[in-house]
Backbone bond lengths (Angstrom), bond angles and torsions (degrees), N, CA, C in turn:
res aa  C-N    CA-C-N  psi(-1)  N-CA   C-N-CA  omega(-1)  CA-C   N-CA-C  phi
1 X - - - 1.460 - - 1.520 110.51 -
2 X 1.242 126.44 -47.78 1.629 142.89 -168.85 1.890 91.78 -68.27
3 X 1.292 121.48 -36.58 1.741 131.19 -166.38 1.937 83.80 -65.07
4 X 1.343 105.30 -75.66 1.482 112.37 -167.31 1.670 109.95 -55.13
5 X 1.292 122.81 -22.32 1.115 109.93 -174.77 1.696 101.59 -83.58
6 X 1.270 130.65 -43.33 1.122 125.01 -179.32 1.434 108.28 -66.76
7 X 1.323 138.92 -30.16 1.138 117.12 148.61 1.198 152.15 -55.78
8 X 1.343 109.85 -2.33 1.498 122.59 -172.09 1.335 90.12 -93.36
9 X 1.600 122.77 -72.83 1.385 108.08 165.92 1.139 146.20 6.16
10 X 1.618 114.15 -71.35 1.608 151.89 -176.43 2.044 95.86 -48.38
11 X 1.707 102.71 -58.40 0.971 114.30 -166.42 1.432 89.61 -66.35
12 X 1.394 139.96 -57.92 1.494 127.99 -148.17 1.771 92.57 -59.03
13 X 1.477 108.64 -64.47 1.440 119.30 -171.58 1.830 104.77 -35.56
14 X 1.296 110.21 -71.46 1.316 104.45 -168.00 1.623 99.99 -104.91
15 X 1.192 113.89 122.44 1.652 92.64 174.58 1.763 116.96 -99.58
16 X 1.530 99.01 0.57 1.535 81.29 167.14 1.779 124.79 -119.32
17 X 1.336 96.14 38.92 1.496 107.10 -162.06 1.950 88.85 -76.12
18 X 0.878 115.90 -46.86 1.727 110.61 -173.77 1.094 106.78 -109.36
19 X 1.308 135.75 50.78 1.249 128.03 -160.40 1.983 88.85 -120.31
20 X 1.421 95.60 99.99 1.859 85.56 -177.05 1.499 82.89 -145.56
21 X 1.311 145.17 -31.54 1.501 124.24 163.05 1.220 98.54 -91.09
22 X 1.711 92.67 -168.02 1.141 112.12 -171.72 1.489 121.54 -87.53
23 X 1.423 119.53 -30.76 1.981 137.33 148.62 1.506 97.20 -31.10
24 X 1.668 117.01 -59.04 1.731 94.72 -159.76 1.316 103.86 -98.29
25 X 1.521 126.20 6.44 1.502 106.65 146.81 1.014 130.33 -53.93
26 X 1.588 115.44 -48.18 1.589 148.52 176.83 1.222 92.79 -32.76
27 X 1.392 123.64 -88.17 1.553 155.84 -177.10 1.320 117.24 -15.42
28 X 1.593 97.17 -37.64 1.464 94.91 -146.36 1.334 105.95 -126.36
29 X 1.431 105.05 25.32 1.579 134.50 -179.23 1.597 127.93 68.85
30 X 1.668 113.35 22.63 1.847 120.91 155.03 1.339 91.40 -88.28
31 X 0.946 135.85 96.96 1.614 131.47 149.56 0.768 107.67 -79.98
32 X 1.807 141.97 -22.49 1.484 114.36 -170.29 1.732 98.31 -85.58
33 X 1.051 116.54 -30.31 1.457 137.00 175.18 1.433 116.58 -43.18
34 X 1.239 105.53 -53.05 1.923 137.94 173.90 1.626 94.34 -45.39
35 X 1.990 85.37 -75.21 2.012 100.20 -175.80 1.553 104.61 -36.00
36 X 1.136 111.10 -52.55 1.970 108.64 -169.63 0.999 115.78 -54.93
37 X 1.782 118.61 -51.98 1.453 107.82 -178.03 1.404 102.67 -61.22
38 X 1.160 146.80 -90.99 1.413 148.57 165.17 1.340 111.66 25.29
39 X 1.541 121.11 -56.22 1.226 114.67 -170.77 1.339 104.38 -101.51
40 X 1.353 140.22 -12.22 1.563 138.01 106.72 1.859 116.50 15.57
41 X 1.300 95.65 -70.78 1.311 105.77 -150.58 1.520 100.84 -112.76
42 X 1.377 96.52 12.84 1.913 107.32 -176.65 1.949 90.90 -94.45
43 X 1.820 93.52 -42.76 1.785 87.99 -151.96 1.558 88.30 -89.30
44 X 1.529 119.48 20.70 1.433 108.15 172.10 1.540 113.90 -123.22
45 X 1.204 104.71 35.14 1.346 137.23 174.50 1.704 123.79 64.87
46 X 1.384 110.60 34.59 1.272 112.94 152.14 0.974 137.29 -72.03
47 X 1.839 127.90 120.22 1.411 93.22 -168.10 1.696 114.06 -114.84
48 X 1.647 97.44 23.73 1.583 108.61 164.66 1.627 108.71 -72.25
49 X 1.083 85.06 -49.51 1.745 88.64 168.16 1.343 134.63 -60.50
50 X 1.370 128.81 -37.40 0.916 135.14 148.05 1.443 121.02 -46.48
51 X 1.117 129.48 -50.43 1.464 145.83 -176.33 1.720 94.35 -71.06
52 X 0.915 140.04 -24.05 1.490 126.18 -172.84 1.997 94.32 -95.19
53 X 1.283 122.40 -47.42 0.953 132.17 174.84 1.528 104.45 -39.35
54 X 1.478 118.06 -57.18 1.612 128.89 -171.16 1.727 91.38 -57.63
55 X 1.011 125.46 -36.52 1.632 137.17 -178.84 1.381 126.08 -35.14
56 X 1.718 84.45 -64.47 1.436 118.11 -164.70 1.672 103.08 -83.99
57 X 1.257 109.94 -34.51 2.026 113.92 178.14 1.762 85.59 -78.81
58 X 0.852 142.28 -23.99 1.300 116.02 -151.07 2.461 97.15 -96.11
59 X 1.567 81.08 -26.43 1.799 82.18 -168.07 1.912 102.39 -106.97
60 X 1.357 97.96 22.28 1.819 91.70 -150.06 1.740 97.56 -76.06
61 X 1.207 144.33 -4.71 1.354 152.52 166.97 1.313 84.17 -57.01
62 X 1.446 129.53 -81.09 1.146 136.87 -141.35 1.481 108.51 -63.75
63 X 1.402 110.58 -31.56 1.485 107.85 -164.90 1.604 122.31 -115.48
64 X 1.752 109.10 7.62 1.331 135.32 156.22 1.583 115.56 74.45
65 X 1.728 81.61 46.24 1.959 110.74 159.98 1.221 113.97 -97.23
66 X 1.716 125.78 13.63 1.383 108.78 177.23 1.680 113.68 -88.89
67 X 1.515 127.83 35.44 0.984 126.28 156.77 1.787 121.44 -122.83
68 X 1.444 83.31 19.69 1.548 92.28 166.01 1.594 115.50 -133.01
69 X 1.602 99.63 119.32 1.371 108.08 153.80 1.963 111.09 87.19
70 X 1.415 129.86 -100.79 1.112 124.43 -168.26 1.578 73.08 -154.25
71 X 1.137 161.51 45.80 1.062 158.79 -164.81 1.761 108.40 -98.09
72 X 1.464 115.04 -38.02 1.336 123.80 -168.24 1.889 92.36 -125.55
73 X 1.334 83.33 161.39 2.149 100.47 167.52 1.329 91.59 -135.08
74 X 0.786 83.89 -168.77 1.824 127.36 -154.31 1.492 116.04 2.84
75 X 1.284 86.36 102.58 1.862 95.99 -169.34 1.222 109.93 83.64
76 X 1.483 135.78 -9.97 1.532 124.85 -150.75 1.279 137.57 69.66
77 X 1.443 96.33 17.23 1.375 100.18 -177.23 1.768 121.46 -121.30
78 X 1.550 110.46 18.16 1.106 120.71 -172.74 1.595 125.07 -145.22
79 X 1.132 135.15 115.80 1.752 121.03 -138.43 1.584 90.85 -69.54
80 X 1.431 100.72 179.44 1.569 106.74 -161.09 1.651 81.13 -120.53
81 X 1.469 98.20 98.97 1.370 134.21 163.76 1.568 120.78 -45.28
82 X 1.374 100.97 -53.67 1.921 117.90 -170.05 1.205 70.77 -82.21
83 X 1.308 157.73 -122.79 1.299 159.43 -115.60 1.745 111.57 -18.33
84 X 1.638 87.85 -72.34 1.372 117.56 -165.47 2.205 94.73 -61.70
85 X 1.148 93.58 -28.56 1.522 78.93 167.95 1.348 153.58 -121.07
86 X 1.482 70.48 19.55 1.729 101.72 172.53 1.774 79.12 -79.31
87 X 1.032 97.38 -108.14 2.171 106.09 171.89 1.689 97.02 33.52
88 X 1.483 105.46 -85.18 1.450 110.12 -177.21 1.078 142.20 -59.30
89 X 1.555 116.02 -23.60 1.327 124.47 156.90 1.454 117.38 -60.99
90 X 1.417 115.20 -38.79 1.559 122.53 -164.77 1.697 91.89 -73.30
91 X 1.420 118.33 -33.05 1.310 115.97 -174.21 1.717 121.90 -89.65
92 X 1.252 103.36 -0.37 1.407 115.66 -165.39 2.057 84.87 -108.63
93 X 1.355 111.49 -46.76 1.528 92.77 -176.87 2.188 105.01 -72.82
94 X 0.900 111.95 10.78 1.213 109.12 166.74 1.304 143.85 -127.46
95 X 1.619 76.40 29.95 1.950 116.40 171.48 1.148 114.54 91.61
96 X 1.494 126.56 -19.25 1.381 121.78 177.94 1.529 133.40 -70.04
97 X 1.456 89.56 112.33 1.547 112.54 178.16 1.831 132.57 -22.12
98 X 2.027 88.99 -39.72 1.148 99.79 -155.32 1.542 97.62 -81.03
99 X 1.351 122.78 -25.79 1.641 133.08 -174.12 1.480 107.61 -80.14
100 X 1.267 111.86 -18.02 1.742 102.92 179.02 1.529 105.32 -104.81
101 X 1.420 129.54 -3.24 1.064 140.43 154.94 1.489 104.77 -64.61
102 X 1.695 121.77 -67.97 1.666 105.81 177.66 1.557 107.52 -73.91
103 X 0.767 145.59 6.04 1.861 158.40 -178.62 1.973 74.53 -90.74
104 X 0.949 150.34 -70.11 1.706 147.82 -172.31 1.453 98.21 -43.19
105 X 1.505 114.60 -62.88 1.507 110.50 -148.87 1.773 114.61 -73.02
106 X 1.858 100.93 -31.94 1.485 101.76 165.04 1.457 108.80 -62.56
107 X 1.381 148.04 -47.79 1.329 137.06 -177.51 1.392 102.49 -52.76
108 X 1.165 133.37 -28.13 1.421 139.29 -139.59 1.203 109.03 -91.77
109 X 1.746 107.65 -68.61 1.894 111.46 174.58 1.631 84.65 -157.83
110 X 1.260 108.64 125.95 1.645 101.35 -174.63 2.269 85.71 -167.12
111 X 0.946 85.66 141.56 1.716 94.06 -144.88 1.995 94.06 -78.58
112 X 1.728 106.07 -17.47 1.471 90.71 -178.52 1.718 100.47 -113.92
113 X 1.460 117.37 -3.97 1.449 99.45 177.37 1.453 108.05 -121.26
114 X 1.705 113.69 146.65 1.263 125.11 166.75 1.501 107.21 -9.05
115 X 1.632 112.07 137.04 1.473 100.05 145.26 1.338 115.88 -78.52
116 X 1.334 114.65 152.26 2.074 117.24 169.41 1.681 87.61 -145.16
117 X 1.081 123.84 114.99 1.633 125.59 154.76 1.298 122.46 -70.24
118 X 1.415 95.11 -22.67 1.722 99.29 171.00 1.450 116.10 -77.62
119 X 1.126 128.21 -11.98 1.921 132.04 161.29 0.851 94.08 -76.48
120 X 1.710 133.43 -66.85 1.533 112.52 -155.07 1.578 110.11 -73.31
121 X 0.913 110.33 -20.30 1.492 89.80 -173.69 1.166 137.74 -83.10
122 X 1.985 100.35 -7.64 1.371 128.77 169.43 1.438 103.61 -87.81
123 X 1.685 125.33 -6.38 1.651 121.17 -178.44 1.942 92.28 -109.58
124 X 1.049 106.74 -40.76 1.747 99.79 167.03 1.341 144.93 -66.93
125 X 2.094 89.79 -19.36 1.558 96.56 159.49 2.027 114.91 -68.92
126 X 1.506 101.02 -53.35 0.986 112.49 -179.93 1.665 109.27 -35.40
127 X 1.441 118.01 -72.30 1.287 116.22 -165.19 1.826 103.14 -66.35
128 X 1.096 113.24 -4.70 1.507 110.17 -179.94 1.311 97.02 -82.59
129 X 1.396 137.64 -57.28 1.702 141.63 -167.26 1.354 98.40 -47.75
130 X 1.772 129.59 -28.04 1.091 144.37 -132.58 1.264 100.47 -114.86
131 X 1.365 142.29 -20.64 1.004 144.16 -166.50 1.546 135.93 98.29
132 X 0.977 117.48 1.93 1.374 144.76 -174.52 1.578 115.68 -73.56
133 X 1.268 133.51 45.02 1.176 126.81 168.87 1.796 143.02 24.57
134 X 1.281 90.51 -65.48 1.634 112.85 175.26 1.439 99.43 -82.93
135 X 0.800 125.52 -20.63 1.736 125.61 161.80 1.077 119.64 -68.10
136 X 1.410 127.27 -49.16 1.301 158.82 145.55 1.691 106.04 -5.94
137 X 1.197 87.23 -74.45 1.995 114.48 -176.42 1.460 91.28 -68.81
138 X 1.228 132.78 -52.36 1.930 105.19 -160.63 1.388 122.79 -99.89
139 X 1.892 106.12 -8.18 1.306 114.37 156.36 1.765 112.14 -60.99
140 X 1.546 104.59 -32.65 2.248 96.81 -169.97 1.742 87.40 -88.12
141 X 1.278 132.03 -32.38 1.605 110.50 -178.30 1.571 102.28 -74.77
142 X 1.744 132.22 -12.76 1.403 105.68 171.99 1.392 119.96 -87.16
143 X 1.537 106.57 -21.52 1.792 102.52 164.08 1.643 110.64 -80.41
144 X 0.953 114.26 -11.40 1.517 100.00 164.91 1.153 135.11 -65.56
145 X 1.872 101.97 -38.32 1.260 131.09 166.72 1.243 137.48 -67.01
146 X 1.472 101.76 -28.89 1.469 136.12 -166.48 1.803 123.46 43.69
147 X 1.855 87.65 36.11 1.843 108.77 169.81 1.847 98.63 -80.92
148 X 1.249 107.60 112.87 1.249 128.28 158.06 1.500 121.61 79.60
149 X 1.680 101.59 3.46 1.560 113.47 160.91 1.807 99.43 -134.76
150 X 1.369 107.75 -178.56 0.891 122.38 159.20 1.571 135.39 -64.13
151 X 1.132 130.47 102.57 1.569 142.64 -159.24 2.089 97.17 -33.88
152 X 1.144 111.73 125.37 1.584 114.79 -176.15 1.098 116.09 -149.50
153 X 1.204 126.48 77.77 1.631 112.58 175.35 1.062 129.79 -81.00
154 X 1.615 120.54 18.15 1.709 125.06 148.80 1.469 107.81 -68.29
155 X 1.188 122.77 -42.48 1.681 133.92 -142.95 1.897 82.12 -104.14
156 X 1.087 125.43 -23.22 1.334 124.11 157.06 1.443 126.99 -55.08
157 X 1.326 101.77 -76.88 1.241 111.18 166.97 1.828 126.44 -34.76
158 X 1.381 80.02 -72.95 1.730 88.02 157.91 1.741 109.02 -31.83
159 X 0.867 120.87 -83.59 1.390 126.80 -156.82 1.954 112.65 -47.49
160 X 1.303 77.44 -48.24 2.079 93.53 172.04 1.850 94.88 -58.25
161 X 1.053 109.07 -60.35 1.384 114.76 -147.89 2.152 99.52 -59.84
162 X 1.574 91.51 -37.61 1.508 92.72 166.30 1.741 114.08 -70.72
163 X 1.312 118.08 -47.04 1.194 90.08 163.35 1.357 142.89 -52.47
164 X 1.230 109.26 -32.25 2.148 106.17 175.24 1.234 108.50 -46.00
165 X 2.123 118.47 -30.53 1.065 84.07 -154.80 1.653 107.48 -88.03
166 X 1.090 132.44 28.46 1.482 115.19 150.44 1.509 111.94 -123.97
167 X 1.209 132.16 -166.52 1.365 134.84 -137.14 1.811 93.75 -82.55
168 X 1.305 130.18 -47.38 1.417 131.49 -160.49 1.306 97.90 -64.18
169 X 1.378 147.07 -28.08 1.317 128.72 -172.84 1.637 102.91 -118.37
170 X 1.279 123.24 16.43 1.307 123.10 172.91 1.907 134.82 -32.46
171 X 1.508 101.57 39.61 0.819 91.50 -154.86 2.046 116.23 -98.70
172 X 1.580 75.94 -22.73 1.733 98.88 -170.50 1.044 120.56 130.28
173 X 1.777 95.76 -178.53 1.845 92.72 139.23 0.874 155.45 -44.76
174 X 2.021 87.80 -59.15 1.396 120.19 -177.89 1.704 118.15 -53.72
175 X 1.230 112.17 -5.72 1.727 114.02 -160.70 1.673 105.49 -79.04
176 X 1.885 104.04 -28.77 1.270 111.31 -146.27 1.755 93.60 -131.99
177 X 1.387 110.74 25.60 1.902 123.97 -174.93 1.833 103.70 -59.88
178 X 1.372 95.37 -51.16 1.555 97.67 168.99 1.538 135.05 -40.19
179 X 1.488 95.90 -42.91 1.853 111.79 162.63 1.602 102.41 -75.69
180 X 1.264 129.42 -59.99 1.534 119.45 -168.67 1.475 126.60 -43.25
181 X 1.467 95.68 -38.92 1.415 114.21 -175.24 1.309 102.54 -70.62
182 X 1.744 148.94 -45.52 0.889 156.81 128.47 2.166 101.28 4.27
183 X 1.076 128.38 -46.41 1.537 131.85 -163.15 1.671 116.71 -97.46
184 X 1.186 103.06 142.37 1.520 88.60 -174.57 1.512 71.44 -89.35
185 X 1.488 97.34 -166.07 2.025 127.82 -162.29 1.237 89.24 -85.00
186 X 1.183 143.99 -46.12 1.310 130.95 172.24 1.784 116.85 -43.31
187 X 1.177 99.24 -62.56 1.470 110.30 -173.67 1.567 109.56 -54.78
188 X 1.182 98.89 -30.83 1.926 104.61 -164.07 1.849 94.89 -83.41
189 X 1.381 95.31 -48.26 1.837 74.28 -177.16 1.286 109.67 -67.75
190 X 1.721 135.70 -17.49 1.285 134.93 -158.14 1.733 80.55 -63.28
191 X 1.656 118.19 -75.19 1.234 125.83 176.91 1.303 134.09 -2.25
192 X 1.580 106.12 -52.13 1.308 127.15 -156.56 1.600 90.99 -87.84
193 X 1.332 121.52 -55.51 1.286 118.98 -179.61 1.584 130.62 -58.23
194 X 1.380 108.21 -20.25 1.607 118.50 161.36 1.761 115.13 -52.44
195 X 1.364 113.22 -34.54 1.597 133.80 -160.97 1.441 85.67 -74.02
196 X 1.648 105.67 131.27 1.873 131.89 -178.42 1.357 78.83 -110.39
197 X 1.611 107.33 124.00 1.766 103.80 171.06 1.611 103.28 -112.23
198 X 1.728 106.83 18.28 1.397 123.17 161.19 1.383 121.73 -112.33
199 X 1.263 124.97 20.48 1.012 147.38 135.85 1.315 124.12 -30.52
200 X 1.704 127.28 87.94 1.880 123.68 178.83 1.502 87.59 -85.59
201 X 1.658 80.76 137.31 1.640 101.98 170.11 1.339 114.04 -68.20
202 X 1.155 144.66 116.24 1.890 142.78 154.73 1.939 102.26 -55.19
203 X 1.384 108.17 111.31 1.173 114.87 165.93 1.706 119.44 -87.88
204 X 1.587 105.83 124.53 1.475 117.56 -154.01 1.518 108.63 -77.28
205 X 1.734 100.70 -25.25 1.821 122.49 -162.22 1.759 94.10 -47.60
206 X 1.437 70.57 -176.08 1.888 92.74 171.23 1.416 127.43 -87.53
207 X 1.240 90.61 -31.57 1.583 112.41 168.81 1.750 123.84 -45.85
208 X 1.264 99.17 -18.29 1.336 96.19 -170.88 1.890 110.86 -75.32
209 X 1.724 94.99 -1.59 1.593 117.51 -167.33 1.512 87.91 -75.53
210 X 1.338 119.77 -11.61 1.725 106.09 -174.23 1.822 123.22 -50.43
């Protein structure tokens, strides 16, 4: 904790002392600088980069990129939605996990497009098979729910139970007893045996821009 805090510092004081990617441009307050390399290293076929880019158009109202670039519409005061999801489609038809994971959350609750639970849950299964954690978690609360699949609390369970196994759903058993109890012993080991405990997590953050 004391390591990261003195680094945050370092960055406020000097902001271009580590500034050699494109994350600690970001960081360290060149964002438009950050944005360039990114799309640098987007049209030179990265597609972490690209995927952080789809990020940054999709939240840039919120995080005070609407004076850079094509980042905002109308007037500049509203993130550039089609952008950010064009980005993810282009990255989701080229297998990446992390774009059909945000390809989930616009179907999901996303303030300028339709909800459909039936997209996300066919883009949250995907990034769930895929490794994606938070996919993980809202694919087993939509069969729990039975928003945009069919109500399942095997394929629930399952899904929770794959999430514990990395750090974001750390919760247990005990988190999800209410569904178990719901299963006879058949059903629960069926569950348990779906779970890849070789499964690498795909990290969704920004960080991965390091």
């Amino acid at each position: 904790m004391m390591k990261k805090f003195l680094l945050l510092i370092v960055l406020l004081i000097s902001p271009n002392v580590f500034a050699d990617t494109a994350y600690d441009l970001y960081m360290s307050g060149n964002k438009a600088e950050g944005i360039a390399k990114w799309k640098d290293e987007s049209n030179n076929g990265s597609l972490s980069a690209k995927y952080i880019l789809g990020m940054l158009y999709s939240d840039a109202a919120q995080i005070g990129l609407c004076q850079i670039d094509d980042f905002c519409i109308i007037n500049k005061k509203f993130s550039n939605y089609k952008k950010a999801k064009k980005i993810f489609e282009e990255l989701y038809r080229e297998g990446d996990a992390r774009g059909a994971y945000a390809l989930g959350e616009f179907y999901d609750d996303y303030p300028f497009i339709r909800t459909n639970y039936k997209k996300a849950a066919e883009f949250y299964l995907y990034a769930a098979k895929r490794g994606v954690p938070e996919a993980q978690y809202n694919i087993a609360n939509m069969y729990e729910r039975g928003d945009g699949v069919k109500k399942d609390i095997v394929q629930s369970v399952r899904w929770y139970l794959q999430c514990n196994v990395s750090s974001l759903c750390a919760a247990g058993q005990e988190g999800i007893d209410d569904l178990i109890v719901q299963l006879t012993d058949e059903e629960f080991d069926y569950a348990k045996s779906l779970v890849d405990y070789d499964m690498k997590d795909v990290d969704i953050r920004i960080t991965v821009g390091r």
